[in-house]
DRENPAKOL-105652 format. One record per residue (C-alpha): residue in one letter; x, y, z. Coordinates in steps of 0.02 Angstrom, whole numbers, plus 50000, padded with zeros to 5 digits. Layout:
<sites>
   residuo       u       v       w
         A       X       Y       Z
...
</sites>
This chain:
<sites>
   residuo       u       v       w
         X   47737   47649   51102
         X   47610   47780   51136
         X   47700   47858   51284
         X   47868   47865   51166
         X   47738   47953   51021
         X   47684   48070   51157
         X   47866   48127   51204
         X   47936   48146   51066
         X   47798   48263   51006
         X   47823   48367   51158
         X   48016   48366   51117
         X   47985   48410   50932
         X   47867   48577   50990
         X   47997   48631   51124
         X   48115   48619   50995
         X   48016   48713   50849
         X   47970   48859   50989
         X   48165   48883   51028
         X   48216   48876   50845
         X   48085   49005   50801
         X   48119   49125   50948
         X   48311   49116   50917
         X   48376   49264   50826
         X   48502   49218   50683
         X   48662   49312   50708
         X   48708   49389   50545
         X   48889   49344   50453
         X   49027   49418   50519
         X   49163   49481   50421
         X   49306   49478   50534
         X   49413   49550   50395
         X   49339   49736   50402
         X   49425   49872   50481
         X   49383   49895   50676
         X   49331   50063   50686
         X   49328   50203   50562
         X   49381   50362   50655
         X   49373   50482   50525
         X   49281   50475   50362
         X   49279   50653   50257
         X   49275   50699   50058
         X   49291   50871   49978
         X   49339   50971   49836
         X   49520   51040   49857
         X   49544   51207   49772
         X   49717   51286   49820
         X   49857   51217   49724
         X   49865   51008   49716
         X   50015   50906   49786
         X   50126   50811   49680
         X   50209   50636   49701
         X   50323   50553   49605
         X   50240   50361   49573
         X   50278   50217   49679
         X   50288   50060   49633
         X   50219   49879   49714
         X   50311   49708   49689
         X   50220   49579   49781
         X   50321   49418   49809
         X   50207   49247   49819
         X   50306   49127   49916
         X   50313   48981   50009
         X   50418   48899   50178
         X   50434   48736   50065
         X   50482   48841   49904
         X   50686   48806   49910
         X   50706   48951   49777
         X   50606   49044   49838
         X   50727   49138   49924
         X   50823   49193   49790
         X   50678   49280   49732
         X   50648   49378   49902
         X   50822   49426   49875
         X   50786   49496   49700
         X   50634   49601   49765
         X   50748   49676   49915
         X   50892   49740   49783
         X   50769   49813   49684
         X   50687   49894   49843
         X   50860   49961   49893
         X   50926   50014   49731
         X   50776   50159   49693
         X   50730   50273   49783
         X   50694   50261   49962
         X   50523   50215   49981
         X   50454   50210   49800
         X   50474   50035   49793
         X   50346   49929   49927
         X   50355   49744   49957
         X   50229   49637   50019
         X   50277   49453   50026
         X   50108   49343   50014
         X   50116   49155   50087
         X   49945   49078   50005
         X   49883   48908   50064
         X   49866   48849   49864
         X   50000   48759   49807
         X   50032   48658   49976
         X   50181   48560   49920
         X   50274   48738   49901
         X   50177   48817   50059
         X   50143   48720   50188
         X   50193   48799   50344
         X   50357   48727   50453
         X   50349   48818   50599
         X   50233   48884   50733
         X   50201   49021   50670
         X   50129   49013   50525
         X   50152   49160   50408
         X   49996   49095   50287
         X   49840   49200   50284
         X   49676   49196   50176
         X   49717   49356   50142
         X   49847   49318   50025
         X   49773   49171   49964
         X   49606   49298   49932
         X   49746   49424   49849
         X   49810   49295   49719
         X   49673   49227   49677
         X   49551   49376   49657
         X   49669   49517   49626
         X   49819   49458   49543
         X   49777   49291   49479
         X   49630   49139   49473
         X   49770   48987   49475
         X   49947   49022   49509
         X   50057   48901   49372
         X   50206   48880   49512
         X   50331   48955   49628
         X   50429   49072   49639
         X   50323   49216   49559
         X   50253   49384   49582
         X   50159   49530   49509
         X   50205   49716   49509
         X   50067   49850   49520
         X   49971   49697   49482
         X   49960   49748   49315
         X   49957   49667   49158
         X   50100   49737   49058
         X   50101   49735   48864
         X   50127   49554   48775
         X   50068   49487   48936
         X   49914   49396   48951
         X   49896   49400   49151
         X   49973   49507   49272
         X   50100   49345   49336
         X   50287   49390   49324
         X   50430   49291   49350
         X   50570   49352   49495
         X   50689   49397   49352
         X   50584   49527   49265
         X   50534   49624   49399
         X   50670   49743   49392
         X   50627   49803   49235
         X   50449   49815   49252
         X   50471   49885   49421
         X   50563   50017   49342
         X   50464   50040   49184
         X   50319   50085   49326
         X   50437   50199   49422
         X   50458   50325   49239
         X   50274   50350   49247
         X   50189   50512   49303
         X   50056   50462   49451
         X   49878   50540   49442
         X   49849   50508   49647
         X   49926   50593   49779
         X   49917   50464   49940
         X   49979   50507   50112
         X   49981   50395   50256
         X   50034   50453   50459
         X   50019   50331   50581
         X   50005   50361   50775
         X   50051   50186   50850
         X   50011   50154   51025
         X   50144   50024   51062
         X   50059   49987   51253
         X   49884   49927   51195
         X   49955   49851   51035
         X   49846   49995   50938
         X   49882   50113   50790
         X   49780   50235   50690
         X   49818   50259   50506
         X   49765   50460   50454
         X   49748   50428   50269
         X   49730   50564   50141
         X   49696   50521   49945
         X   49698   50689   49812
         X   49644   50647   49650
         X   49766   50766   49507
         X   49662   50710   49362
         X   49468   50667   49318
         X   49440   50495   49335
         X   49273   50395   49290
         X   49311   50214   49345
         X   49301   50109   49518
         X   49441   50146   49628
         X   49482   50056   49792
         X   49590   50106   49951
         X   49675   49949   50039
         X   49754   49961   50186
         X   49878   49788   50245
         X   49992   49770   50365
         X   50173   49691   50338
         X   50302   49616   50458
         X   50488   49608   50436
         X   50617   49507   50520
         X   50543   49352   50571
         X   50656   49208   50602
         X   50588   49034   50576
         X   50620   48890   50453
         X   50633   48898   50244
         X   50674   48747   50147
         X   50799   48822   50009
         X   50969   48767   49877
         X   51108   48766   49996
         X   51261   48707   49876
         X   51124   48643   49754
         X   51027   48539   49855
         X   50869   48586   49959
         X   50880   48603   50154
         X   50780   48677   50290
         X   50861   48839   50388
         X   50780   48856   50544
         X   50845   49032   50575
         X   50790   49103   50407
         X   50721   49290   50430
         X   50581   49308   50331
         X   50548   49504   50279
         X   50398   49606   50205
         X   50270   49463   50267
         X   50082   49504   50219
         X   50039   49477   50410
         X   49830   49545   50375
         X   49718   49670   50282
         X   49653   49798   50398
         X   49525   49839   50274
         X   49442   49676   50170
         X   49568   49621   50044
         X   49496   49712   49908
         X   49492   49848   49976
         X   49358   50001   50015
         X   49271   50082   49861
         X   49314   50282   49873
         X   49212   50312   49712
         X   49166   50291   49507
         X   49209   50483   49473
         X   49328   50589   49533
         X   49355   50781   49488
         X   49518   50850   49467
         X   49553   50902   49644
         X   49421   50774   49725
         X   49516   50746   49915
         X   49481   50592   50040
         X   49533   50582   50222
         X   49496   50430   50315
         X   49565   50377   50484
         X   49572   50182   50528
         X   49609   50129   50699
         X   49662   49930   50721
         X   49767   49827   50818
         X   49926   49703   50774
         X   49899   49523   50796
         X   49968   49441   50950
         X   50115   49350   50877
         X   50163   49530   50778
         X   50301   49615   50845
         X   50258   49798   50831
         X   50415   49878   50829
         X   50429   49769   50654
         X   50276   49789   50560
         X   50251   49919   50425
         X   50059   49987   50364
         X   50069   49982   50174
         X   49924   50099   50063
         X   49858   50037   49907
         X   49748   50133   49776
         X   49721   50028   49648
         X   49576   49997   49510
         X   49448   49835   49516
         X   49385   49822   49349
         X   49364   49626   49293
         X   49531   49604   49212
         X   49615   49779   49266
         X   49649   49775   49443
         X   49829   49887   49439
         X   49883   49992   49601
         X   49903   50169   49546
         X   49986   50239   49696
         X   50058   50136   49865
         X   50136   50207   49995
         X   50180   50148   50183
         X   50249   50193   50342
         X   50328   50094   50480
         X   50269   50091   50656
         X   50414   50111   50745
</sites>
């Protein structure tokens, strides 16, 4: 009995010794950007840039959401019918709602990103699928930024009339070999601003066959060759995005440069970089200005 005492004494001091000397990594946020290659603010005084305002429609979706579909379709007509490239998709599979999202094939287009996105910067609990959000904003009579597929077009458009106070720009040198890009970002400010503003920076994925249950003749079946498009594949930055500043002079120019690489099961030639600048108040979260670019 003694003997036992003895050793488990010794055991308990060995183990106290290691524990102390043993340095605790800190958290690691594998959602930040790998390396920030350039990094530069200043006051622009020559004549400012103008852009007309684009406009974000964010699809939340699911493989197990059989209309689903038909709202993908919606988002795509009204991406095609406006001018080319004012209107940005990004198509967010959550893990909430698993009855509607569980994944059915191997690769599984589900992130926490999108689940973060929802939850945090659209909406706390979705009510169902299919729905959506456009500029994340909460329009008048609304009461949350939610919208359902079949009034996107008009809010999409109501968006597109507006004048936009931020001038983005976004130039990508992909590096198809080592799987690598870098994303030259520059943000221009055309009117004084005194509120938090955020720069996101995502990548999408288009054309990515695998299985969606949907109505086929009214009744729900799985396609295995469905192609899935404008798939929220990661957020290069965290999901909500980099904090540029709380005031902003007329004028008042950011360049950043963010170098990253695609996930394995990407296929690069597919993938688009999409640019948000948006707000993060506690109820008004809106993108002012998105823009994106396509790697191939």
């Amino acid at each position: 009995m003694k003997l036992n005492r003895i050793k488990f004494l010794i055991f308990l001091s060995v183990l106290i010794t290691f524990i102390g000397c043993e340095e605790i990594p800190p958290i690691i946020n594998y959602n930040v950007l790998i390396e920030l290659s350039r990094d530069t603010s200043y006051l622009t005084t020559s004549s400012l840039p103008t852009q007309l305002r684009n406009v974000l429609t964010e699809d939340i979706s699911g493989d197990k959401c059989p209309n689903c579909p038909n709202a993908a379709v919606l988002a795509h007509n009204i991406k095609e019918g406006n001018d080319k490239g004012r209107v940005v998709i990004m198509t967010l599979h959550m893990w909430d709602l698993v009855k509607l999202t569980a994944p059915l094939g191997k690769d599984t287009l589900n992130t926490d990103d999108a689940t973060y996105i929802v939850k945090n910067q659209i909406i706390g609990d979705l009510p169902g699928l299919p729905n959506g959000a456009v500029n994340r904003k909460i329009f008048n009579g609304k009461s949350d930024a939610i919208l359902t597929p079949s009034s996107w077009e008009a809010y999409v458009n109501q968006d597109l009339s507006l004048t936009s106070d931020i001038y983005a720009e976004l130039k990508l040198i992909p590096d198809k070999e080592n799987r690598s890009v870098i994303a030259n970002i520059k943000v221009v400010f055309l009117k004084e601003m005194d509120e938090r503003i955020n720069m996101t920076l995502a990548l999408t994925e288009n054309h990515i066959i695998g299985p969606q249950e949907m109505k086929v003749n009214g009744n729900s079946v799985i396609v295995d060759n469905y192609e899935h498009n404008f798939i929220l594949r990661k957020t290069i930055t965290p999901y909500d995005g980099i904090i540029l500043g709380e005031t902003f002079e007329r004028g008042r120019t950011f360049e950043k440069g963010f170098e990253f690489t695609l996930p394995a099961k990407s296929n690069f030639d597919n993938c688009t970089v999409v640019l948000l600048i948006h707000k993060t108040g506690a109820t008004d979260k809106q993108v002012l200005q998105v823009v994106e670019a396509n790697l191939n």
